[in-house]
C-alpha positions as CSV (number, residue, x, y, z in Angstrom):
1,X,0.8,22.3,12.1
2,X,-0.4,19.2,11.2
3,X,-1.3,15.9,13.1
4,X,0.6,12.9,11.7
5,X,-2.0,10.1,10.9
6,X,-0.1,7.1,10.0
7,X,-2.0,4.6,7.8
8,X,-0.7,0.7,7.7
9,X,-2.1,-1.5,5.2
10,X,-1.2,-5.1,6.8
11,X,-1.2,-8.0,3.7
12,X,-0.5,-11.6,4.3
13,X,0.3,-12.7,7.7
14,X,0.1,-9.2,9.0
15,X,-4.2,-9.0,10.5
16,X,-3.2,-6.8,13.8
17,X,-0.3,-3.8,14.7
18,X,1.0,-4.6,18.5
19,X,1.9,-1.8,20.8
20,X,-0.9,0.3,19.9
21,X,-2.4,1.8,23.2
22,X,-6.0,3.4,23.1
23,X,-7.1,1.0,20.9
24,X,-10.6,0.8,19.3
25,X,-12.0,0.1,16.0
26,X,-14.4,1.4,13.4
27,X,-16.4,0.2,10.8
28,X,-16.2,3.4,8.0
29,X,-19.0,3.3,5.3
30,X,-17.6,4.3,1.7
31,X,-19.6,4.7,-0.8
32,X,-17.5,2.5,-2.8
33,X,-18.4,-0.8,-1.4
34,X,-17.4,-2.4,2.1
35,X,-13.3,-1.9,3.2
36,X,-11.9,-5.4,3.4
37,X,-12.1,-4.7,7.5
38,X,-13.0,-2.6,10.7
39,X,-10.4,-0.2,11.2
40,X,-8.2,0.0,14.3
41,X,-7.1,3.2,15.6
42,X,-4.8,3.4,18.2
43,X,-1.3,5.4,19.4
44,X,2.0,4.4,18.6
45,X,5.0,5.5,20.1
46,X,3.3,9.1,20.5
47,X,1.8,9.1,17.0
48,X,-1.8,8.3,15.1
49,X,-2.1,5.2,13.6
50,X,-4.9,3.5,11.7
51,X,-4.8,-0.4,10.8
52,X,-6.3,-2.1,8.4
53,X,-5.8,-5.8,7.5
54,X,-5.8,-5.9,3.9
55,X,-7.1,-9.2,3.2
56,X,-10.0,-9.2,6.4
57,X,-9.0,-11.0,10.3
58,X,-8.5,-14.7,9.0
59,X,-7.7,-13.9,5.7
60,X,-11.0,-13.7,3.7
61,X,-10.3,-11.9,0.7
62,X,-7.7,-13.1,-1.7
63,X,-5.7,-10.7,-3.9
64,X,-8.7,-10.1,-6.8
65,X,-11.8,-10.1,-3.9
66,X,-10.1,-6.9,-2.1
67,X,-11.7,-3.5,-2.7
68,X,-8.9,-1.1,-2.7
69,X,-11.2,1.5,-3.7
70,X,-13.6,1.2,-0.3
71,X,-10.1,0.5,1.7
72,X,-8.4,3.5,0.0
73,X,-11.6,5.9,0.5
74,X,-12.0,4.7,4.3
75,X,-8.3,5.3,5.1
76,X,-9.0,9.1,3.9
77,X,-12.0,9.4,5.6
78,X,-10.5,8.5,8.9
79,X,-7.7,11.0,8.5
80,X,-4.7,9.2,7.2
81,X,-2.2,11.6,6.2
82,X,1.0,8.9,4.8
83,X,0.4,5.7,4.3
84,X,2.5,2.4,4.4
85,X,1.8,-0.7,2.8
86,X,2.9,-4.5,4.8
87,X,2.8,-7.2,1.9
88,X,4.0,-10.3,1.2
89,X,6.4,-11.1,-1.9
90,X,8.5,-13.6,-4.2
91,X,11.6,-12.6,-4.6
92,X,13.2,-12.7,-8.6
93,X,16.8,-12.1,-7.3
94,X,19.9,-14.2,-6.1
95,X,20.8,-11.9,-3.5
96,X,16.8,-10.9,-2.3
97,X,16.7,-14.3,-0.1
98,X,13.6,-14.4,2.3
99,X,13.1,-12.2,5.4
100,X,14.3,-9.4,3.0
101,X,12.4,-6.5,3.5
102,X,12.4,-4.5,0.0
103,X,11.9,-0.8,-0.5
104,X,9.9,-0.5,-3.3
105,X,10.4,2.3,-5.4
106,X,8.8,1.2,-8.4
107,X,5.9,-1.3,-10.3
108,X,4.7,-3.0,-13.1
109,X,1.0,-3.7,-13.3
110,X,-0.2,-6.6,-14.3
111,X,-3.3,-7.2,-12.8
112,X,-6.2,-6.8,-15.0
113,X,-9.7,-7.6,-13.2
114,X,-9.9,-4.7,-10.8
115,X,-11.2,-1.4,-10.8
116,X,-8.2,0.8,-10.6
117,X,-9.2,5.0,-10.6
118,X,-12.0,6.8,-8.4
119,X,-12.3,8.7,-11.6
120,X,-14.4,7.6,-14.7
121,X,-17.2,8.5,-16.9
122,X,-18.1,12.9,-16.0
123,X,-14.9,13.1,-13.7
124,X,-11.7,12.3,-15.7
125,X,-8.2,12.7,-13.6
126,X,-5.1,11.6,-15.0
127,X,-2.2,11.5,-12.4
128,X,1.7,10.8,-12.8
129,X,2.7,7.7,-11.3
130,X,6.4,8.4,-12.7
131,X,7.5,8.3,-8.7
132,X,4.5,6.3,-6.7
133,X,6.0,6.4,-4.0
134,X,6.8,8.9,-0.9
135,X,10.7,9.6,-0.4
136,X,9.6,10.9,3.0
137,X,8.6,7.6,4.4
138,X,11.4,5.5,2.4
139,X,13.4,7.5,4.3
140,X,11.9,6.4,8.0
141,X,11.4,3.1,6.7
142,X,15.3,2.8,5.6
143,X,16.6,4.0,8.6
144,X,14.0,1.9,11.0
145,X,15.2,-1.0,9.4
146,X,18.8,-0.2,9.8
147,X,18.0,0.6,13.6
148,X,16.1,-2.6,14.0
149,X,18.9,-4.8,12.0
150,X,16.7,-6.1,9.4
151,X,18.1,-7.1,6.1
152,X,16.5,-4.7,3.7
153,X,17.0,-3.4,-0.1
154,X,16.2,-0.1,-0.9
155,X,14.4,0.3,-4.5
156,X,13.3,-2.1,-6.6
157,X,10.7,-3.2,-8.9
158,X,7.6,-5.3,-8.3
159,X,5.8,-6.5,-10.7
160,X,1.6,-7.2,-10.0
161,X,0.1,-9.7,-11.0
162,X,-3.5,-10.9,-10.5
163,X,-3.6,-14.4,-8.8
164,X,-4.6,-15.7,-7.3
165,X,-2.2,-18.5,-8.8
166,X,1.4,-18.3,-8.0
167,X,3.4,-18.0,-11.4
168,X,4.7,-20.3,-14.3
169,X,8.3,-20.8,-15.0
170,X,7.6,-19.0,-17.8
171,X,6.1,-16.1,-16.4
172,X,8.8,-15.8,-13.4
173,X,11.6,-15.7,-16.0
174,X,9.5,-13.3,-18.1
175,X,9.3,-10.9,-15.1
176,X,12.8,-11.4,-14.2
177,X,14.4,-10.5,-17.9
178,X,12.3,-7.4,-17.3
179,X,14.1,-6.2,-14.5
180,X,12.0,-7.0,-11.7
181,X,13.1,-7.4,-8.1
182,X,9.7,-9.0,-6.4
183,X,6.6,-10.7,-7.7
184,X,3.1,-10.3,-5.6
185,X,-0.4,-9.7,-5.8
186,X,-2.0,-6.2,-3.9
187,X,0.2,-3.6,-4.4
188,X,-1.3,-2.5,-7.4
189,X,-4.3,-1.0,-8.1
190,X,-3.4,0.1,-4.5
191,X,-0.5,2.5,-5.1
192,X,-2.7,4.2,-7.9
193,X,-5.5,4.7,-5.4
194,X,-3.4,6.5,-2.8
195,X,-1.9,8.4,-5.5
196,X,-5.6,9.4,-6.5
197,X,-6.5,10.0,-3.0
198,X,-3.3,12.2,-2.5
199,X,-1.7,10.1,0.2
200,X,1.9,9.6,0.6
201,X,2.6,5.7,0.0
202,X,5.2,3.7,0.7
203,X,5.6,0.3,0.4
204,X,7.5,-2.8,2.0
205,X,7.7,-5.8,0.2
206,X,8.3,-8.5,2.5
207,X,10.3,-11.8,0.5
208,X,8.7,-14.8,1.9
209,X,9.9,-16.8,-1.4
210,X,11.9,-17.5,-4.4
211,X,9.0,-17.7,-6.9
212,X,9.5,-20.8,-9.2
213,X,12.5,-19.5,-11.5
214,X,15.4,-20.4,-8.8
215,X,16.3,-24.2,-9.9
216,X,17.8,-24.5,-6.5
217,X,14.4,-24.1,-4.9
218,X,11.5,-25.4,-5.7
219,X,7.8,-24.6,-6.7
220,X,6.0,-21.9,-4.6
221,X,3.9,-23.9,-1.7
222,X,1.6,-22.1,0.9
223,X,2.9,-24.1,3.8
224,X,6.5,-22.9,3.2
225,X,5.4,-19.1,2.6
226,X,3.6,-19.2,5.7
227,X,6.5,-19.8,8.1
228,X,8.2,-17.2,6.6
229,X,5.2,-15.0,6.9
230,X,5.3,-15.4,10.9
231,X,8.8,-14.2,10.6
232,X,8.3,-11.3,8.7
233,X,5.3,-10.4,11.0
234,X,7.2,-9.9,14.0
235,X,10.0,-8.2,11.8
236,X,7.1,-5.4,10.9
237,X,5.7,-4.5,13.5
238,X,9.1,-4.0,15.2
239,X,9.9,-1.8,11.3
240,X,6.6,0.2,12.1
241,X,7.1,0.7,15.8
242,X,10.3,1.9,15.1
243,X,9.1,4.1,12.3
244,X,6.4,5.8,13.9
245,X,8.7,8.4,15.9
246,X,10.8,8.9,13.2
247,X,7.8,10.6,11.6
248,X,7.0,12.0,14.3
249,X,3.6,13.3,15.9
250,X,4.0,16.8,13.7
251,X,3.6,16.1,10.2
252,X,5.8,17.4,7.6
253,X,4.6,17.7,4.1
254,X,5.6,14.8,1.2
255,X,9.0,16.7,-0.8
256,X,7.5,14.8,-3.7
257,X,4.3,17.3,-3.7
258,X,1.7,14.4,-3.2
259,X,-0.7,16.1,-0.7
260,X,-1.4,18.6,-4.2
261,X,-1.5,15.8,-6.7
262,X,-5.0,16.7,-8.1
263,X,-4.4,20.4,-8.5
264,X,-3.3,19.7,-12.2
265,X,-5.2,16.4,-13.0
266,X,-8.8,16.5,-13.1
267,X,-9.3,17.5,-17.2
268,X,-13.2,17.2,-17.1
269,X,-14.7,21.2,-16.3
270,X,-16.9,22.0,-13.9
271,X,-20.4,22.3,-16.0
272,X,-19.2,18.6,-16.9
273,X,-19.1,16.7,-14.3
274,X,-21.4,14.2,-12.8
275,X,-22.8,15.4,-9.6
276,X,-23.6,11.6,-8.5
277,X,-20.1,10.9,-9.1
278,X,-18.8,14.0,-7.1
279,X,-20.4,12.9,-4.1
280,X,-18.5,9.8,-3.9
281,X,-15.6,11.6,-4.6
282,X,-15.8,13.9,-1.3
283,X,-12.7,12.1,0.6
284,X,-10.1,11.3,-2.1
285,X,-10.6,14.5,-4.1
286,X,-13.2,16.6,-1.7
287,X,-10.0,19.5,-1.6
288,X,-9.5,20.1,-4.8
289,X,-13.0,19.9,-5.7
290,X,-14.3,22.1,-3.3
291,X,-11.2,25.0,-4.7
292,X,-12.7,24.6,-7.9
293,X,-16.1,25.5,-6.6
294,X,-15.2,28.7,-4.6
């Protein structure tokens, strides 16, 4: 059977994973560009983890600097088998107040100046995003929260945009008449990667603010978000320490099919396809590739 790996993408306020015992960290070379950080592999409550801080230790990168192609690629390399996304959010409802942790279960993307497929010009893929996200680790996220007692929602929207400016009031009411539940800036090309990459995704939106539609609360500011950030932190890392043995150390397969997402997406044939670009597909699509050569 199958060694769980268990990926953490940490965003805003989130640059480290505590309780992790054999610790040490990696630098892994992708051939699309550098990862935003070393990565740390460690053990957590019995299982595999790999850390990455997705916007570098001190927060380097901001939102449109991040390669989630290189951080995406790396995570596969180093044998990540479900991944879960940490991130920092507005919030675009009454009753989503900070320290909520949301459940995403679906996004809007708005971002617009970052690559967003492996796939291109002689490799095309096209895969669903109807469902981006694993049902499998909603479900241990759900029930880590409810063991941990943190306020959580499960589903909801978020809606990408690409910053690195907070919204306008126009924007924010925009995005709310849409149906959106959070506003923030990295989980999107992100989700499409891991989807590309076959990895199970889950994401946790962590509210930090009201955005700047609430009139009982005022414009975004980064000194506020930041206090709520430190909050949130320790609120995660208890979420993914709890989580970790609810996956358990044995994995068990995605029941939304992700691990065989490329079987039916790559349309470009064989005789087609650019060798170059093959080679830097190896991790994200090396199994299906390789089945298609045999």
């Amino acid at each position: 059977m199958q060694r769980t790996v268990l990926g953490i993408i940490g965003g805003s306020g989130v640059y480290a994973m505590d309780g992790l015992s054999d610790l040490r960290e990696e630098r892994i070379a992708s051939p699309w560009g550098e990862p935003s950080d070393a990565l740390r592999f460690g053990v957590l409550e019995g299982v595999d983890v790999v850390f990455l801080a997705r916007h570098g230790r001190g927060h380097a990168l901001g939102p449109s600097d991040i390669n989630y192609r290189a951080n995406i690629d790396a995570l596969k390399r180093a044998g990540v088998t479900d991944l879960i996304s940490l991130s920092a959010c507005g919030s675009l409802r009454e009753d989503l107040a900070p320290g909520t942790f949301v459940l995403v279960d679906q996004f809007i993307d708005r971002t617009y100046a970052r690559p967003k497929s492996f796939f291109g010009k002689g490799c095309v893929a096209h895969v669903s995003m109807a469902q981006p996200v694993c049902p499998k680790l909603v479900d241990a996220l759900a029930n880590a929260a409810e063991a941990e007692d943190i306020p959580y929602r499960r589903g909801g929207t978020y809606l990408a945009m690409e910053g690195p400016q907070f919204s306008s009031l126009a924007e924010s009411k925009l995005y709310r008449s849409w149906g959106c539940d959070v506003i923030g800036m990295t989980n999107m090309p992100e989700a499409k990667l891991a989807r590309e990459a076959e990895l199970p995704y889950a994401s946790v939106a962590m509210v930090t603010d009201y955005d700047c539609w609430h009139p009982d609360h005022g414009a975004v500011e980064v000194a506020h978000v930041i206090q709520t950030l430190m909050a949130n932190a320790q609120k995660a890392n208890a979420l993914i320490r709890r989580v970790a043995p609810l996956l358990g150390p044995e994995r068990t397969p995605s029941p939304a099919g992700i691990e065989t997402t490329l079987d039916t997406a790559i349309i470009t044939p064989p005789e087609a396809r650019d060798p170059a670009l093959l080679a830097k597909l190896d991790a994200v699509a090396g199994r299906v590739l390789k089945a298609q050569r045999s």
